[in-house]
C-alpha positions in Angstrom: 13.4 -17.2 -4.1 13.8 -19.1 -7.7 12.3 -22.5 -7.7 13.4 -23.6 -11.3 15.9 -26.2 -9.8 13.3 -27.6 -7.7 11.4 -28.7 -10.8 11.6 -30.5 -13.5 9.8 -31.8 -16.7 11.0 -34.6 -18.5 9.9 -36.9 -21.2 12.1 -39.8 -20.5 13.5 -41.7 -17.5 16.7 -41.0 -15.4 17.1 -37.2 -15.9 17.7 -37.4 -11.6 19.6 -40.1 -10.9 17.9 -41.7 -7.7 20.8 -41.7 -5.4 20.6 -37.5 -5.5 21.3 -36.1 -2.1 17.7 -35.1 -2.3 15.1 -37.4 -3.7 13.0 -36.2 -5.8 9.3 -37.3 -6.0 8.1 -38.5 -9.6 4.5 -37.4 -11.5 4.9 -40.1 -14.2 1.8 -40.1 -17.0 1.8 -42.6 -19.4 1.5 -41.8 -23.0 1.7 -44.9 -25.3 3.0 -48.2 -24.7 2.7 -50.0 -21.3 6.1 -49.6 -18.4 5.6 -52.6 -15.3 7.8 -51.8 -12.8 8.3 -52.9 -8.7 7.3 -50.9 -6.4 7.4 -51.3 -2.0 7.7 -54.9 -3.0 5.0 -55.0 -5.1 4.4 -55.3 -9.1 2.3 -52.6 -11.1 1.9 -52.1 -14.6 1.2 -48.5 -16.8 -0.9 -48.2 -19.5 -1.6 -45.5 -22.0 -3.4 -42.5 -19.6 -2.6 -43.4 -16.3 -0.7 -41.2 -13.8 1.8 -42.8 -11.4 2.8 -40.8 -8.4 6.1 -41.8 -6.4 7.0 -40.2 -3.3 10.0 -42.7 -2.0 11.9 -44.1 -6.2 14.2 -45.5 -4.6 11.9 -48.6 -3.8 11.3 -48.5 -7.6 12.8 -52.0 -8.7 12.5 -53.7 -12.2 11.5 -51.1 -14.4 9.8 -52.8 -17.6 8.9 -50.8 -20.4 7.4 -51.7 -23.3 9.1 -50.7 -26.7 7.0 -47.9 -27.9 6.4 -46.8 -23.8 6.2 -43.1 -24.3 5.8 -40.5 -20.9 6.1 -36.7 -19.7 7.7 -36.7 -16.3 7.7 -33.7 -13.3 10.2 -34.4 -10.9 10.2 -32.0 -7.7 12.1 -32.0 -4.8 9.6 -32.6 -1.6 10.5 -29.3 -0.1 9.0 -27.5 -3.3 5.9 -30.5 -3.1 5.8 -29.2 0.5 5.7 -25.7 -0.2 2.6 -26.0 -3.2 0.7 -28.8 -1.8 -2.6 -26.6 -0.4 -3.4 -26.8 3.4 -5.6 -30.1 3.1 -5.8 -33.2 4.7 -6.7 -35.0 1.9 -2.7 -34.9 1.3 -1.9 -37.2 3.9 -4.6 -39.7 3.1 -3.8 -39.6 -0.5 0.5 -39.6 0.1 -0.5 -43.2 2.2 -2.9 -44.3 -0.5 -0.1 -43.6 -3.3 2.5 -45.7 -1.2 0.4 -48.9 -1.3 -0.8 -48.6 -4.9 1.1 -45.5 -6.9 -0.6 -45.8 -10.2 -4.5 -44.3 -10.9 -6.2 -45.4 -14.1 -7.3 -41.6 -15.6 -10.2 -40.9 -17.2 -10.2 -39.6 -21.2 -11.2 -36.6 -19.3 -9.0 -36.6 -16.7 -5.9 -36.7 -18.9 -6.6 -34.3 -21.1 -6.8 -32.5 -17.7 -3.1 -33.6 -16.6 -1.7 -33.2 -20.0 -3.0 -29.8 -19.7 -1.2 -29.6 -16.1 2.2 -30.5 -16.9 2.1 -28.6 -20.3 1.6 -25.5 -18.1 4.4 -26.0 -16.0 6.8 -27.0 -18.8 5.6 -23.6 -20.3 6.4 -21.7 -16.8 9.6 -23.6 -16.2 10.8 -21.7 -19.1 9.7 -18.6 -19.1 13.0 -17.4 -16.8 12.0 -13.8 -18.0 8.7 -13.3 -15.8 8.4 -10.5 -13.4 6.9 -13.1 -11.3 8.7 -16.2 -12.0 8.8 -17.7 -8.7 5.1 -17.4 -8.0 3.8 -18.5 -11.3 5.5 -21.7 -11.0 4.1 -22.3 -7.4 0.8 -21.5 -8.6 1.2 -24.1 -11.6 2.5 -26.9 -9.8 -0.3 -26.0 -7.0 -2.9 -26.1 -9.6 -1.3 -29.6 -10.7 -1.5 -30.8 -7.3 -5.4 -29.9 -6.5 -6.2 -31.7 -10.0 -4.0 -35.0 -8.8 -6.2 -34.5 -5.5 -9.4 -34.4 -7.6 -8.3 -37.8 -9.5 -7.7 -39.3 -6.6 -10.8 -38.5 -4.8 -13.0 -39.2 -7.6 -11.5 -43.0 -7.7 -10.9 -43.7 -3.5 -13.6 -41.0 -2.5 -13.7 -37.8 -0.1 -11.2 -37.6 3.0 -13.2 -37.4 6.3 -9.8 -36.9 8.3 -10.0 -34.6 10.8 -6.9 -32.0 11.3 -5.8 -33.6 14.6 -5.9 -37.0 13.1 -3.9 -35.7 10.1 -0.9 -34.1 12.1 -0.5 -37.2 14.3 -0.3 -39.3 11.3 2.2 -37.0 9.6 4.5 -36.4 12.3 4.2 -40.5 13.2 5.5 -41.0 9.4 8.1 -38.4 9.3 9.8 -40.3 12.1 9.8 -43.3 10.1 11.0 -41.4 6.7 13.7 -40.6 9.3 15.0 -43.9 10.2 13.4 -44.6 13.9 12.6 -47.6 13.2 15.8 -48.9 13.3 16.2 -48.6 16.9 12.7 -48.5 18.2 10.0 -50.8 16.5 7.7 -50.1 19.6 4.3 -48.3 18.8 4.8 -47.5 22.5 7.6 -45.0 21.6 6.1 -43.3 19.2 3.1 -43.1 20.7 4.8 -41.7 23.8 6.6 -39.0 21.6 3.2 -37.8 19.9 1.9 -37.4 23.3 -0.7 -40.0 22.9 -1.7 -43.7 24.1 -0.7 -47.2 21.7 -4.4 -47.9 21.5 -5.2 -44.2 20.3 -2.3 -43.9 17.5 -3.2 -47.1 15.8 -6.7 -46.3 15.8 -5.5 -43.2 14.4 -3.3 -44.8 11.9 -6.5 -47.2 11.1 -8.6 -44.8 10.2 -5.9 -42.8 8.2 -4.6 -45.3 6.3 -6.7 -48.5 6.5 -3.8 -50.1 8.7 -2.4 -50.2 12.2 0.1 -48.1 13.2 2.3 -51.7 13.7 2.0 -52.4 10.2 3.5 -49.1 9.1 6.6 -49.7 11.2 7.0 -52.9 10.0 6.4 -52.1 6.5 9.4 -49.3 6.6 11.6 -51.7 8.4 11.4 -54.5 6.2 11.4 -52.1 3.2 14.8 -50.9 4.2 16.0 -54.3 5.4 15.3 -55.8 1.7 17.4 -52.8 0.6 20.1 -54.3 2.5 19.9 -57.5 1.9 21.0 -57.0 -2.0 23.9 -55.3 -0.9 26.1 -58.9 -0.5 29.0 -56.8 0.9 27.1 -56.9 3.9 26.5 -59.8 6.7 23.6 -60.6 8.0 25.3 -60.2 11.1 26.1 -55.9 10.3 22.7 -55.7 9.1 21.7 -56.8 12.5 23.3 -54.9 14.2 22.1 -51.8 12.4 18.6 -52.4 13.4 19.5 -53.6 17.3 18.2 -56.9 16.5 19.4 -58.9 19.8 20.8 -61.6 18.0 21.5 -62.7 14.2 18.7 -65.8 15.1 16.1 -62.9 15.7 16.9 -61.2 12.7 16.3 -64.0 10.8 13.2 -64.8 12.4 12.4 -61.6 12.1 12.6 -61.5 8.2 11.2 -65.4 7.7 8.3 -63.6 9.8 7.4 -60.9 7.3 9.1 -61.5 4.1 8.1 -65.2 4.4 11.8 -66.8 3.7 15.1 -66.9 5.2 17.7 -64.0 5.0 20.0 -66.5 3.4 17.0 -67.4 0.7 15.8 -64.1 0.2 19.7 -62.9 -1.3 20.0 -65.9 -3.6 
């Protein structure tokens, strides 16, 4: 199987548009010049040598950069992610890390490192004539990934999560990547589908993640209800009732609760 369309390296924005049918995630390091941007509701700035990693751009809002902002991008579909990232459970501590705070501050050492990194997979991208093509560029962009590990670690410190812990976490997420928060915003339900008690996945998702597993449904809730809420062809009522709200006064309590205004002040 050829993985060239799964991958890409770029040296400017917008090369995948971020309404694709498949999202791809975004390795962003930072040349020259400084880029701000919002991201999961929350502002973060660039500078020369950093590395941002972005697993969900479409919560990317207000992209700043500076005038002389210069970057190399890799942009890979998460299947392809999926398929390189090595079997450790540093991954899921680091993919929860990333979505609170995307962007780690390298060391003069470390990017020569990641220069180094997406130079090689540039150079196996386009070397289409391989005997081995497929494999080379798995092995690149796994070599890519263990380094972004190694950064990581090196600024947050060693994962201590154990495999059980990991895989409850992971498949408690990738029901929330899949929407089931609109209906159900009861840790009781997904702790009943992971075959586990309340008390036991939110420990689980405190130790993972440094937050309760509460906060993470409320977090992807609000996050998509924000989304919404800028789209002014919609009532507050519709968005409502996409999220089974029992009334439109709940809602809006609901939002006031976490977002800390009004529905009707948060659109203006």
């Amino acid at each position: 199987m050829e993985y060239r369309h799964d991958i890409i390296v770029a040296d400017r924005r917008g090369i995948v548009p971020t309404d694709s049918e498949e999202e791809y995630l975004a390795h962003l390091l930072c040349l020259d010049g400084t880029c701000r941007y919002r991201f999961n509701e929350r502002d973060f700035e660039m500078r020369a040598g950093d590395l941002s990693i972005i697993r969900k751009r479409k919560m990317v809002e207000r992209i700043e950069p500076s005038d002389d902002f210069r970057c190399k991008i890799i942009y890979a579909r998460p299947g392809f992610i999926e398929l390189c990232t090595p079997q450790s459970n540093y991954g899921m501590k680091g993919s929860l890390a990333l979505f609170l705070n995307p962007v780690m501050h390298l060391t003069p050492e470390q990017q020569i490192v990641c220069r180094r990194d997406f130079e090689r997979l540039e150079e196996r991208i386009a070397d289409t004539g391989h005997r081995f093509y497929s494999e080379t560029l798995v092995n690149a962009m796994q070599a890519a990934i263990l380094d972004f590990f190694d950064f990581h670690a090196r600024l947050y410190g060693e994962s201590d999560i154990s495999t059980q812990n990991a895989s409850i976490m992971n498949r408690f997420l990738k029901m929330l990547e899949a929407g089931t928060y609109r209906e159900h915003r009861e840790v009781s339900y997904y702790a009943d589908c992971l075959c586990v008690s309340p008390k036991y996945l939110s420990e689980v998702s405190k130790k993972v993640s440094g937050y309760a597993a509460n906060y993470w449904i409320n977090r992807y809730t609000i996050l998509d209800i924000t989304r919404l809420l800028r789209d002014k062809s919609l009532t507050f009522v519709q968005i409502s009732d996409m999220f089974g709200f029992s009334s439109p006064a709940y809602f809006s309590r609901y939002v006031q609760q976490n977002l800390g205004v009004k529905p009707s002040d948060y659109r203006e």
